[in-house]
C-alpha positions as CSV (number, residue, x, y, z in Angstrom):
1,X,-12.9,-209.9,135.5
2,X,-16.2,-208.0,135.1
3,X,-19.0,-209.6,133.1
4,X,-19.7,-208.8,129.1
5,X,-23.1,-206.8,131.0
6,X,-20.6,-205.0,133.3
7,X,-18.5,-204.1,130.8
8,X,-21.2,-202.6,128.2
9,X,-23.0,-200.8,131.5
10,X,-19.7,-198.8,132.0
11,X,-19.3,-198.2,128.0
12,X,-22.8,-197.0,128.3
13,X,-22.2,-194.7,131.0
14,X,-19.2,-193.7,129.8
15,X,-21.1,-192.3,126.6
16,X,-23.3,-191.0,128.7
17,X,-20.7,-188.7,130.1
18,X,-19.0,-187.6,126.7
19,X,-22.6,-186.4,125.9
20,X,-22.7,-184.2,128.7
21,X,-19.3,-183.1,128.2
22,X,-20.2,-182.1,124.8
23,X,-23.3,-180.9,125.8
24,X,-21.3,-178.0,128.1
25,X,-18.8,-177.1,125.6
26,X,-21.8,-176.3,122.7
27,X,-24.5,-175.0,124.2
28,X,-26.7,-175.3,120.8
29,X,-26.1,-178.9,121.0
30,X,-27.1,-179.3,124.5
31,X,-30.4,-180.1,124.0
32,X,-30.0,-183.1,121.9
33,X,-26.8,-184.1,123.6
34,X,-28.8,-183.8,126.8
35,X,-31.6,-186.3,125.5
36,X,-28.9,-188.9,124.3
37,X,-27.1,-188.8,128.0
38,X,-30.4,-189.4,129.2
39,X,-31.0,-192.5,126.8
40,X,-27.3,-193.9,127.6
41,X,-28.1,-193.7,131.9
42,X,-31.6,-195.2,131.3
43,X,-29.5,-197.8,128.9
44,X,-26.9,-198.5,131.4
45,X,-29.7,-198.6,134.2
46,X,-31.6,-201.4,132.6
47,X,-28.6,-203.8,132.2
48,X,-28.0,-203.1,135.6
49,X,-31.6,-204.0,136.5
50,X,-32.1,-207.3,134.5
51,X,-29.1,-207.8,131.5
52,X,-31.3,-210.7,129.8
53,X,-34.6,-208.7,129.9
54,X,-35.9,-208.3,126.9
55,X,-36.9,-204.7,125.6
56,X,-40.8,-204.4,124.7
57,X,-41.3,-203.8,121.4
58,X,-44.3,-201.4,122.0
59,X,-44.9,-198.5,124.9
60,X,-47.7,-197.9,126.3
61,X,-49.5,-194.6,125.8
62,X,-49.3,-192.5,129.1
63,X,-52.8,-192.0,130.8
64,X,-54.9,-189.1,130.4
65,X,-54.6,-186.3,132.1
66,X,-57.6,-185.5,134.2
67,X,-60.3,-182.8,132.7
68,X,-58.4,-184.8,128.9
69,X,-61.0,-186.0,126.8
């Protein structure tokens, strides 16, 4: 029996997919449905990492690009 983790990785991924699918059947939705996919695999990916992490609260701003003030 898979674990409660297991199970919401594979719902997660499974979302994942119905945005792509969605995403090739409208083409003026792809974008957006694109970007969710992408959020749904990065989801799935972090309960597959660590399922009790904790998600931070805050991001860090990316570094400056060189030649940025």
């Amino acid at each position: 029996m898979p674990t409660r983790a297991a199970f919401a990785t594979q719902l997660l991924r499974d979302a994942a997919d119905f945005f792509r699918s969605v995403a090739e059947q409208n083409p003026t939705l792809a974008d957006q449905m694109g970007e969710s996919a992408r959020f749904y695999d990065a989801a799935a990916g972090w309960l597959d990492e660590d399922p009790v992490a904790e998600i931070p609260t805050t991001v860090a701003a990316p570094p400056a690009s060189a030649g940025e003030p």
